[in-house]
C-alpha positions, 0 to 999 in steps of 0.5 A: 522520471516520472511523479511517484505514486503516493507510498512509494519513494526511497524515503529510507536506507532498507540496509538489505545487504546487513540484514544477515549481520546480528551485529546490525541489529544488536547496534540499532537495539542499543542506539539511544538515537534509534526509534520505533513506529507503533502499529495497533490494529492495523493503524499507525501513530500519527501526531500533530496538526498538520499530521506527522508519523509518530516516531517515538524512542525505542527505550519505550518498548517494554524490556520484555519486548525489546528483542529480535523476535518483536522488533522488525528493523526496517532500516535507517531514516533521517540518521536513525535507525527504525524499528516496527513495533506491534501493539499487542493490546485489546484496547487502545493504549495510552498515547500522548496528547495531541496522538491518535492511531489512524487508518494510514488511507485516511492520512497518507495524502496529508503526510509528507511523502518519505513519512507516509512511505515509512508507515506504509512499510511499517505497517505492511511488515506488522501484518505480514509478521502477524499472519505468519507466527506458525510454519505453513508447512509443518505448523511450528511456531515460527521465530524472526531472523535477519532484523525481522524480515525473516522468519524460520520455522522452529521444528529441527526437522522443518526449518523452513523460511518465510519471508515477507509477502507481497501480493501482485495486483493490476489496476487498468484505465480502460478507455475507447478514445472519448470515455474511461471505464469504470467500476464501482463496489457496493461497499464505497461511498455513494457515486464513486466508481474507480479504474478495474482491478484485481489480483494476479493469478499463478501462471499469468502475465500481468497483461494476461490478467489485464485483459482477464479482470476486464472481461470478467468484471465488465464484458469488455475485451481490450488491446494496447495494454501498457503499464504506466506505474506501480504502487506498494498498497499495504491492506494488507500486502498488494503491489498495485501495477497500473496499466492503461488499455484500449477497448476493442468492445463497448457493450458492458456485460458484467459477468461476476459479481466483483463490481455493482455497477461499471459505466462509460464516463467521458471528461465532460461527466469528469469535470461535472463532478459524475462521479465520485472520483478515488482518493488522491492517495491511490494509483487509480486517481493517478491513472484517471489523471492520466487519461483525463489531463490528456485531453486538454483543459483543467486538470482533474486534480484541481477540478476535484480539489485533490491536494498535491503530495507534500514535498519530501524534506 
């Protein structure tokens, strides 16, 4: 099997199968070993130096909290049994020394692996709950079942369910041979360009939408599409399918706005630093990876000094 992506992994038993069980629940809620991943703001709880996922006892919830409707059972890590917890507060609460909330993107590479794919989950469950506290069909205040990855509308004549959501999105290294195509955004740092991506539409394939995204950002008509790996990205809820294509064009036409700027970059621009590459964390620098350590030679990962992802304990 091939390297996982960062995120990704069995780092935990997700219990799916008991999730209709109240027992499972009310066991884990009464477990003095059982603990529970803050989330404020979209940011998790993140200790130490080197850094380490903050898994703080559940007998920290306030008792008003401690409840189904609050707490999200995300299954059993290391013997312990975890619960997700929003931090419903305006201001940024009261930690202990040495702990600070973090955007997981800027941490998750220097995380162990297992942890960093906790928080990720973590995370990706408190937006999806916070997005969804009234029904989309009827707007009835909604309330969590089956650990808190459902939730049910409470109109007697709805009742309709939600469940959590991910939204599918591909992400391609386009490629002639001797160059990759790739695209930059007006919001990143200067110099960085990334591999094309965007979001599957309904009634598409993902290669469909592999060749779409491609010509719509870039002009560029591609073949050869092939999937390489996926990645669960929770910013908030994408699952991010990465492919690999070759391009049948070379003259760049952007035709939306999506992208400020794409370009044909060869290994020997690669190497010279030109451009900026994406964070090691992401499955774009893998698909660069991919296609760059293809060619022989050093390999980009030590040639831009990304560090390895931690072993998993």
């Amino acid at each position: 099997m091939q390297q996982r992506n960062p995120l990704a992994g069995p780092y935990l038993d997700r219990g799916a199968h008991l999730r209709d069980d109240p027992a499972w629940f009310a066991n884990a809620l009464s477990d003095p070993r059982s603990g529970y991943l803050p989330v404020w703001n979209s940011r998790n709880l993140i200790a130490g130096d080197p850094p380490r996922a903050a898994l703080l006892e559940l007998s920290a919830v306030p008792d008003e909290r401690r409840n189904a409707n609050d707490l999200i059972l995300l299954g059993r890590f290391n013997d312990r049994d975890v619960f997700a917890y929003e931090v419903d507060s305006a201001e940024a609460p009261q930690v202990a020394p040495g702990a600070r909330f973090e955007d997981l993107r800027m941490v998750a590479a220097l995380l162990p692996a297992d942890e960093a794919g906790l928080l990720g989950y973590a995370r990706g469950m408190i937006a999806w709950r916070a997005r969804h506290r009234f029904c989309g069909t009827c707007g009835a205040t909604t309330r969590a079942a089956k650990g808190g990855h459902v939730l049910i509308c409470t109109n007697p004549v709805c009742k309709h369910e939600q469940f959590p959501r991910t939204d599918p999105a591909i992400i391609v290294l386009v490629s002639d041979g001797d160059r990759a195509l790739l695209g930059r955004q007006a919001s990143w740092p200067a110099g960085r360009y990334s591999t094309i991506a965007g979001f599957v539409e309904p009634g598409e394939s993902l290669e469909d939408a592999v060749a779409r995204e491609v010509f719509e950002e870039t002009g560029i008509e591609v073949d050869q599409i092939e999937y390489h790996s996926s990645q669960p990205w929770p910013f908030p809820s994408s699952l991010m399918l990465g492919f690999t294509a070759h391009a049948l064009t070379t003259q760049i036409q952007r035709r939306d706005d999506e992208l400020e700027d794409a370009q044909w970059f060869t290994r020997a621009d690669l190497a010279s630093g030109r451009p900026l590459v994406p964070p090691g964390v992401s499955i774009s620098f893998r698909l660069i990876e991919h296609w760059f350590d293809a060619g022989g030679g050093p390999k980009l990962r030590d040639i831009h000094k990304v560090a390895s992802w931690p072993a998993t304990r």
